[in-house]
Each structure stands twice: as structure tokens, then as C-alpha cells.
N, C-alpha and C positions, 0 to 999 in steps of 0.2 A: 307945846312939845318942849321938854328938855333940850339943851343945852351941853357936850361933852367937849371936853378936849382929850386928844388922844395922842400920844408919839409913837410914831414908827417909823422904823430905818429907813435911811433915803431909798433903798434898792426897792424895799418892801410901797412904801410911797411911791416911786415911780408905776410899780405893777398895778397898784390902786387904781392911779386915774388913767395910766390905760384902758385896765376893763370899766372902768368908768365911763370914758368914751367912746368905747368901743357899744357898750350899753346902751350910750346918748340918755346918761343919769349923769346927775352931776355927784362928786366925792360921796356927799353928806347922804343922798337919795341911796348911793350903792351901797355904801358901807350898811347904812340903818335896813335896806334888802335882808344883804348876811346875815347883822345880829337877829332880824326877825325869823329868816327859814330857819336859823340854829336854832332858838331857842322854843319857837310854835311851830317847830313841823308838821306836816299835814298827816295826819294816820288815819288808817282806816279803823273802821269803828272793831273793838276787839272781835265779836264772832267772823267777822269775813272770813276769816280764815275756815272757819267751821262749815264755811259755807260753800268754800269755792271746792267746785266738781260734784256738788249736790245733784246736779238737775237729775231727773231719772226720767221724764216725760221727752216725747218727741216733738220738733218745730214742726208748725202746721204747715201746709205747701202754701207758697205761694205764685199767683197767676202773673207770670210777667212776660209778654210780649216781645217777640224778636219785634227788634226795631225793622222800621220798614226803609229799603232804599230810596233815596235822592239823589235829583241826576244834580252831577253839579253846576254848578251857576258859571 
């Protein structure tokens, strides 16, 4: 794994290892988090879209039992 040095404002630096801590990640663990959701965002595969509110078929029943009472203990 690489190796970076980075500068930023003491204010900006404080905020850092707050949410660093607050995470319970250390600096180096949160920071490299951010650059990675930024730069490999999770997407959904392109048709989803084409896809959502397709269904045109009905959900089949299903058998579920009233729970039965218990006295309590």
C-alpha cells in the first residue's frame, strides 16, 4: 500500500480525527474510507432502472400462523 502525505487546515484536521474516532478508525483507515466511496462508488448495474416497477405477476399467499399464547412464567 502506498504511502501519501497530505496538509490540511488545523480546523479541517481537528474534524478529521474526530470522525475518525468517533468511527473507532484510525486518521489513515478514514481518510483512505472517503477517497475510496469517492472515487469506486457502489452503482447499480445500468438497467435497474428499467427494471424497477416491472413486476406485473401476483405474490403467491403465504401460510403463516397466528402465534399461539403463553402463559407467562
Amino acid at each position: 500500500m502506498a504511502q501519501v502525505t497530505i496538509y490540511l487546515p488545523d480546523d479541517v484536521e481537528k474534524q478529521v480525527k474526530t470522525a475518525a474516532r468517533r468511527a473507532r478508525q484510525s486518521v489513515s483507515a478514514y481518510i483512505a474510507g472517503l477517497a475510496t466511496r469517492r472515487l469506486r462508488p457502489t452503482r447499480l448495474p445500468a438497467r435497474f432502472a428499467d427494471l424497477y416497477g416491472s413486476w406485473e405477476g401476483e405474490f403467491p399467499e403465504v401460510d403463516d400462523p397466528v402465534p399461539e399464547e403463553r402463559d407467562p412464567l
